[in-house]
Structure formats: structure tokens, C-alpha cells
DRENMI-189050 format. One record per residue: residue in three letters; chain; y, z negated, x negated of N, C-alpha, C in turn. Coordinates in steps of 0.1 Angstrom, whole numbers. Example, Ala and Ser with C-alpha at 12.3 -4.5 7.8 and 13.67 -1.06 7.14 Angstrom:
r:c:n_v:n_w:n_u:ca_v:ca_w:ca_u:c_v:c_w:c_u
ALA:A:-57:-78:-132:-45:-78:-123:-33:-78:-132;
SER:A:-22:-71:-128:-11:-71:-137:0:-79:-129;
END
This chain:
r:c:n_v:n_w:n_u:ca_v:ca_w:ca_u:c_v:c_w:c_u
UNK:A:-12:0:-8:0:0:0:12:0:-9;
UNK:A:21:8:-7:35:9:-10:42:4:-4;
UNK:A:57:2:-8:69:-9:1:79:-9:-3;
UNK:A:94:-5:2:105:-3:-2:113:-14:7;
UNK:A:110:-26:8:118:-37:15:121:-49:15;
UNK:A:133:-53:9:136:-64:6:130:-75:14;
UNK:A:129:-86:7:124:-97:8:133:-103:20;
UNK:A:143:-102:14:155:-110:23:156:-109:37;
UNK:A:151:-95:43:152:-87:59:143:-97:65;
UNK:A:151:-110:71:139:-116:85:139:-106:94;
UNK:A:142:-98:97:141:-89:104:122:-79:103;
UNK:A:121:-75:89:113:-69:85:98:-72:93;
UNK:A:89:-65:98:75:-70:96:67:-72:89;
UNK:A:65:-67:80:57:-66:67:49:-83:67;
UNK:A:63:-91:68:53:-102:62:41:-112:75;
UNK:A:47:-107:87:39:-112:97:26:-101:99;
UNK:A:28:-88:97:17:-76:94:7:-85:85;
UNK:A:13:-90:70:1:-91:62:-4:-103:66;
UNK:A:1:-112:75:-1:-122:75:-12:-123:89;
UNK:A:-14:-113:97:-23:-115:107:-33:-111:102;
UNK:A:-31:-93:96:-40:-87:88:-51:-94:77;
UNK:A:-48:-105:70:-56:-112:60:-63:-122:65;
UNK:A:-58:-131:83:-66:-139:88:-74:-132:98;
UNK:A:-77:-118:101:-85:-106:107:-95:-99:93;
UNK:A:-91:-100:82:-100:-94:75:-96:-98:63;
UNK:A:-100:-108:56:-99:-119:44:-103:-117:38;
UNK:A:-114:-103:33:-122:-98:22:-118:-91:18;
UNK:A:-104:-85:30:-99:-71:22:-91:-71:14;
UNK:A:-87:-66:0:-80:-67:-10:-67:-60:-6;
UNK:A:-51:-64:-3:-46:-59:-8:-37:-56:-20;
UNK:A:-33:-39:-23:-28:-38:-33:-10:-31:-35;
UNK:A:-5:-40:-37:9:-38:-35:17:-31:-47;
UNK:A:29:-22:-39:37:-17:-52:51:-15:-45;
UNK:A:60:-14:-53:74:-17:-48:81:-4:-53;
UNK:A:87:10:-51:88:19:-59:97:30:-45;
UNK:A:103:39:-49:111:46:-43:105:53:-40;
UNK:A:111:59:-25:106:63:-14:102:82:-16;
UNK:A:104:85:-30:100:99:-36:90:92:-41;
UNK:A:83:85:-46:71:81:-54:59:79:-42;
UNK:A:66:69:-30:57:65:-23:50:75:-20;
UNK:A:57:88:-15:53:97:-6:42:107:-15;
UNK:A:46:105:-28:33:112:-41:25:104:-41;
UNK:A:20:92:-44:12:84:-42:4:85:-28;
UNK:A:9:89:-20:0:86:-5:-7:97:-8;
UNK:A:5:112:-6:-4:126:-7:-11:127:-20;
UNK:A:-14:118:-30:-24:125:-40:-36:115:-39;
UNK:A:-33:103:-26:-49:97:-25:-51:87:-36;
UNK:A:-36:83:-44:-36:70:-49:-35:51:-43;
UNK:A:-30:58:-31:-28:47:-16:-27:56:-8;
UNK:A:-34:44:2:-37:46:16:-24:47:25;
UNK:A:-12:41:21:0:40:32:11:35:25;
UNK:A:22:38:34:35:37:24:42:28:33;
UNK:A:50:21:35:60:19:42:75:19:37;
UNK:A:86:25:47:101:29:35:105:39:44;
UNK:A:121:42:40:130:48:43:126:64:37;
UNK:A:122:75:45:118:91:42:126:98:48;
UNK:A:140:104:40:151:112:43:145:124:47;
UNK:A:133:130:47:126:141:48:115:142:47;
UNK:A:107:147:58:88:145:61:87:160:52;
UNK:A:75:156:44:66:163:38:52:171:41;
UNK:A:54:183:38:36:187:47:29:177:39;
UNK:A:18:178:46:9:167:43:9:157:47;
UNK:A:15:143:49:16:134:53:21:130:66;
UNK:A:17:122:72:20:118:93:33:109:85;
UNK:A:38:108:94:51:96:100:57:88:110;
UNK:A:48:79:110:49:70:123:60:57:118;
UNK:A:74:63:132:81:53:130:84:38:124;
UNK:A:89:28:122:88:15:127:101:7:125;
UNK:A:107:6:123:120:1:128:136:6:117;
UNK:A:142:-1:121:154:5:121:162:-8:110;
UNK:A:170:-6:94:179:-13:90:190:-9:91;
UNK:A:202:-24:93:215:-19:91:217:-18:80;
UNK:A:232:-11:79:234:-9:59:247:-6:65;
UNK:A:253:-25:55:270:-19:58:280:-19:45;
UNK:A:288:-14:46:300:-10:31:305:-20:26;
UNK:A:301:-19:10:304:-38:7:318:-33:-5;
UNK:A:322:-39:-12:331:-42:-28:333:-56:-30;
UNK:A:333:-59:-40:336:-67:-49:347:-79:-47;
UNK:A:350:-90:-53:361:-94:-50:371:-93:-61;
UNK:A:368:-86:-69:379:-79:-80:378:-66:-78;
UNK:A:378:-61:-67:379:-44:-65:392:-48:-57;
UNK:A:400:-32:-59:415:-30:-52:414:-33:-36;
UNK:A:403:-29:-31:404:-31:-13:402:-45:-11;
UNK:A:394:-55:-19:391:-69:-14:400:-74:-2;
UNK:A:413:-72:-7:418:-83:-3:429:-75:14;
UNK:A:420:-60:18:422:-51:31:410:-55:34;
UNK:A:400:-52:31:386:-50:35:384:-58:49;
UNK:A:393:-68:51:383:-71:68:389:-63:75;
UNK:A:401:-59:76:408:-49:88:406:-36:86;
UNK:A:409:-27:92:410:-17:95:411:-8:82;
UNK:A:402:-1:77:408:9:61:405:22:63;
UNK:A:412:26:63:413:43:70:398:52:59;
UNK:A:396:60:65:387:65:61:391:76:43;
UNK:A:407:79:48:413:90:37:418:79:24;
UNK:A:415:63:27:413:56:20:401:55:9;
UNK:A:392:50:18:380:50:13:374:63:4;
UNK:A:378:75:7:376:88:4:381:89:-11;
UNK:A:387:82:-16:395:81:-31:391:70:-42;
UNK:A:377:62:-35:371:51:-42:357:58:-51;
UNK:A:351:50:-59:342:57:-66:328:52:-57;
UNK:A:319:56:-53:309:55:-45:296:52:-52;
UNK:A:289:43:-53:278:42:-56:266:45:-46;
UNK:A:261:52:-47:252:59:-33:237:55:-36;
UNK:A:227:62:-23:216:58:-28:208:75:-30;
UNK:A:202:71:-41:197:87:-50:190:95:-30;
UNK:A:187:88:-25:175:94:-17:184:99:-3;
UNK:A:196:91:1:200:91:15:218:96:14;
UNK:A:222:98:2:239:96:-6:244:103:4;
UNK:A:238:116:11:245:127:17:250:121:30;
UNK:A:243:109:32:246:100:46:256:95:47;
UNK:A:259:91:32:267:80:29:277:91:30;
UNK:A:280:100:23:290:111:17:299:118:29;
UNK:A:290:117:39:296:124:48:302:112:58;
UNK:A:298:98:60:308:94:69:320:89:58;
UNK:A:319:92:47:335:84:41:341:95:31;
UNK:A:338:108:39:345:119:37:345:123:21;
UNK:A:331:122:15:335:125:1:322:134:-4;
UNK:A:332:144:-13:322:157:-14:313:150:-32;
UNK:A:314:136:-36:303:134:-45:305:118:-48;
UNK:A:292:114:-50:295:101:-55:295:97:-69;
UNK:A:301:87:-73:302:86:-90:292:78:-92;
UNK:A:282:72:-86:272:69:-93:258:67:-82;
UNK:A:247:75:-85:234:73:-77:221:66:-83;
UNK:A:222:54:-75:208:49:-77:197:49:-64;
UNK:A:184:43:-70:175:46:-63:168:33:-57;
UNK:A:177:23:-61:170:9:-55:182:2:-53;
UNK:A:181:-9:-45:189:-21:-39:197:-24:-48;
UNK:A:188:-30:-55:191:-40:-68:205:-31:-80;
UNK:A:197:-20:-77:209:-8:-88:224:-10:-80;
UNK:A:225:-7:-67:235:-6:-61:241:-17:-62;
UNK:A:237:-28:-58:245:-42:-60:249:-41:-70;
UNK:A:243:-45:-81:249:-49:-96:261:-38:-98;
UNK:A:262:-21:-98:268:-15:-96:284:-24:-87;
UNK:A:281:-27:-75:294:-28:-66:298:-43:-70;
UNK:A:294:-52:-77:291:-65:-80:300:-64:-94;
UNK:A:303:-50:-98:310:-46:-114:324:-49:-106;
UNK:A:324:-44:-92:342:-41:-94:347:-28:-91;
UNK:A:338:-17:-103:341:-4:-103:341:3:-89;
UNK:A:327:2:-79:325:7:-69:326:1:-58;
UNK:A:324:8:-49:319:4:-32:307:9:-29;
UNK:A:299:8:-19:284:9:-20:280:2:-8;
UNK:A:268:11:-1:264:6:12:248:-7:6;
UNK:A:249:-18:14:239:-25:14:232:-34:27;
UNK:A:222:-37:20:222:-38:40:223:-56:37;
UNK:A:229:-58:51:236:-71:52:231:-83:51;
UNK:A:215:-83:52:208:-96:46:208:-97:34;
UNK:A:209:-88:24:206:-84:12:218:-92:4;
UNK:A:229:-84:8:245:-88:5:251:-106:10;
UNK:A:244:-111:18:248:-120:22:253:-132:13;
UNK:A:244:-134:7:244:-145:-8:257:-143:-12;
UNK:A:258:-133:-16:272:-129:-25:283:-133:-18;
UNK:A:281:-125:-5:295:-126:6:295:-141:7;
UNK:A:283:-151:11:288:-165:16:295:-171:-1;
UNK:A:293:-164:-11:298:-174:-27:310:-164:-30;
UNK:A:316:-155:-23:328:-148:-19:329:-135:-32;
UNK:A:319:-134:-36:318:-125:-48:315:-111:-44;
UNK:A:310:-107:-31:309:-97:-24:320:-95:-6;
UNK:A:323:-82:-6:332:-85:11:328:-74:16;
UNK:A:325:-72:31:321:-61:38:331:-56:41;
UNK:A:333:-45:40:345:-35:42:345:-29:57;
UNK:A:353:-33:63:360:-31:80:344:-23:86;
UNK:A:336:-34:90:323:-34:92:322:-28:108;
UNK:A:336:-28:117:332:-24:126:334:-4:127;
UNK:A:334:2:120:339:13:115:330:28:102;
UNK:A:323:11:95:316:17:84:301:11:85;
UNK:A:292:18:94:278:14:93:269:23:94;
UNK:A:255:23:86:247:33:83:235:25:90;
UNK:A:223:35:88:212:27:92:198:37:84;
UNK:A:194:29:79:179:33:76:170:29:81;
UNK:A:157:44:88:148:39:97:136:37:86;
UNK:A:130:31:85:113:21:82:101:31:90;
UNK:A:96:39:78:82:43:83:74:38:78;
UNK:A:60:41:84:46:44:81:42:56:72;
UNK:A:39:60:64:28:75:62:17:71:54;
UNK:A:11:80:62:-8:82:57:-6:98:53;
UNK:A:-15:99:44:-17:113:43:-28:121:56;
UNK:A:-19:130:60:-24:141:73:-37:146:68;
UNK:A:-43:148:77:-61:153:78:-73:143:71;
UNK:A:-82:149:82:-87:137:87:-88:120:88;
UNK:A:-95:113:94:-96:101:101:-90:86:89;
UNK:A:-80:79:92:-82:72:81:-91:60:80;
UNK:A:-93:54:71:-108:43:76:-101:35:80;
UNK:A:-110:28:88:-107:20:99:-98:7:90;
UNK:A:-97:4:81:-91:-9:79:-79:-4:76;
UNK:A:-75:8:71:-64:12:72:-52:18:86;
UNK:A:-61:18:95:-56:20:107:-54:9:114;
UNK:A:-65:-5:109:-62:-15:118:-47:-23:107;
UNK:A:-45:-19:92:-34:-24:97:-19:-17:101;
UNK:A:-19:-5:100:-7:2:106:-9:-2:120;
UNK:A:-19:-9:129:-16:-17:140:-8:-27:133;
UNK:A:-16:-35:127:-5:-50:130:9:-46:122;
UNK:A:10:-37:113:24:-33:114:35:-30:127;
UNK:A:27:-22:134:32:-19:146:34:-26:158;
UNK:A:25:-37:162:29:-47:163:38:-58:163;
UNK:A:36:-59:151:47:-68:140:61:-64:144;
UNK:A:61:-50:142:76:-46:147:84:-49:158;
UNK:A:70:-45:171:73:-46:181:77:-61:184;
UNK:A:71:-69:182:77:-84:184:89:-92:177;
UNK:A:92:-88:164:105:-88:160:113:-81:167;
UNK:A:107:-67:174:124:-61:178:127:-69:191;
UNK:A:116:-77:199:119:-82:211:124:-90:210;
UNK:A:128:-102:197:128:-114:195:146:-113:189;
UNK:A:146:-97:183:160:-97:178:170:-94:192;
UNK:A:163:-87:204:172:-85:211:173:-94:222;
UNK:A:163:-104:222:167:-114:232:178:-129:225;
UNK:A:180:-121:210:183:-135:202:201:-132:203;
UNK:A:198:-118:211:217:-110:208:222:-119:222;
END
């Protein structure tokens, strides 16, 4: 199994998936890797794992893609960046448009197009790249808001006019397409699915 998902997301299923999954079948080994969402998807289609879960800007022949939920990802900087001290109100977009952007290698063109900018000055491929990046000063950079929290509550990170600037990455499943996958690999893309489904009920009765 592959996984592109912070620890931090109570949101996430993952950890209630493995956690039913291992008291339903306690013999089964699993084998975990943490790695970007172009890797995951080589790994599944060459039959080095059975399943991926992660953010896939584009389905590949070969491989199925079953849904599973949805992250927010909102626009953070620094507290020694020039906007800090605008950043809760209102910041025009032809603002933001003249900052240096730290993007993510896989999704940037998401990013690029809602803050009007034909390139970012720096692309990474993981979480952790982007923070430390927007955590310099130099950048702004989308993160998603469990992630960033830490920072923001020790005032070293600020979300930039959040009602305005939000993205979202959806959370799949893939198996590689043709034929049947074995059964313990289907029973846990249930409790994944599952999993999901009960956090998402739990998030929207908690609004």
C-alpha cells in the first residue's frame, strides 16, 4: 500500500481503515510507503503494490480510480512575508499575482490559475517541501489547514484572506485495471470506503 496523507488530517480514513482491517484479518502484513502521487501510480501499474491512496491530477490507462474523499488546501505566508500583516482581509487577486508561489509539482496549474499567475517560482512534490519553502518568508504556498495549524496557532504561519483563496484535493483509491483483485485487497478498499463514509457523516453533522 501506498499513501500520500498527512498524519495531522483527523479528517482522513486511513487510520480507522487500518485499524478495523488488522482486527478483521491480523495475519495480514501490511506494507507501507509514503511517496508522490507519480510514483504511487508506477508502483501499482508495475504490480509492485496492490493500491495506492492520494491526490491523481490525471487517471492513467491501466489503473481504476475509486473516489474517496475530499481535502481542503488554503493559501498560507509567513510572518515575515510583506502580506502578513493584510493577510486576514481582503487581498486582491492582481495582488497576490506578483508574489513568488511555491506550488505543488503534481496540481501547480490549480494553483496558477486561481491567483492569476502564468508560473510558479518554486515546485515541490511534498507537504513538508512546501512549508519549509513558505515558513522562509520568500513564498506563499497552498497547505491544507490541519497541516499548517501548528504554525498558525505559534503565529509563524497566517492564512491569507481564506474566504477567497481555497483549493481542494480529492483522495483516491487505485488498483491496477484487469482482472479480479484478491480478496484481501478488496476487502480493504471496503474499509477504506467505509471509513470515509463515516467521517464524512461525522464531519457534516459536526458543521
Amino acid at each position: 500500500m501506498l499513501l500520500a496523507d498527512p498524519l495531522t488530517d483527523k479528517y482522513s480514513p486511513l487510520p480507522a481503515a487500518i485499524r478495523e482491517f488488522g482486527q478483521m484479518a491480523p495475519e495480514v502484513r501490511l506494507h507501507v510507503q509514503i511517496e508522490t502521487p507519480g510514483s504511487m501510480e508506477q508502483h501499482v501499474l508495475d504490480g509492485r503494490l496492490h493500491l495506492a491512496v492520494g491526490p491523481f491530477p490525471a487517471q492513467i490507462a491501466g489503473l481504476d480510480y475509486l473516489p474517496l474523499y475530499r481535502e481542503e488546501q488554503g493559501l498560507y505566508c509567513a510572518s515575515t512575508h510583506p502580506l502578513h500583516e493584510r493577510a486576514s482581509g481582503r487581498v486582491p487577486v492582481s495582488l497576490l499575482s506578483k508574489q513568488r508561489l511555491a506550488a505543488r509539482a503534481y496540481l501547480g496549474s490549480q494553483e496558477l490559475k486561481l491567483l492569476r499567475m502564468s508560473e510558479a517560482a518554486a515546485s515541490v512534490d511534498n507537504v513538508e517541501g512546501r512549508a519549509m519553502l513558505i515558513l522562509s518568508g520568500n513564498y506563499i504556498g497552498f497547505l491544507p489547514p490541519h497541516y499548517a495549524q501548528p504554525w498558525v496557532d505559534s503565529g509563524l504561519l497566517t492564512r491569507i484572506d481564506p474566504e477567497h483563496y481555497v483549493t481542494h484535493l480529492d483522495f483516491q483509491i487505485i488498483t491496477r485495471k484487469g482482472g479480479e483483485s484478491a480478496r484481501v485487497v478488496q476487502a480493504f478498499c471496503n474499509q477504506l470506503r467505509t471509513a470515509a463514509k463515516k467521517v464524512s457523516r461525522a464531519t457534516q453533522s459536526g458543521k
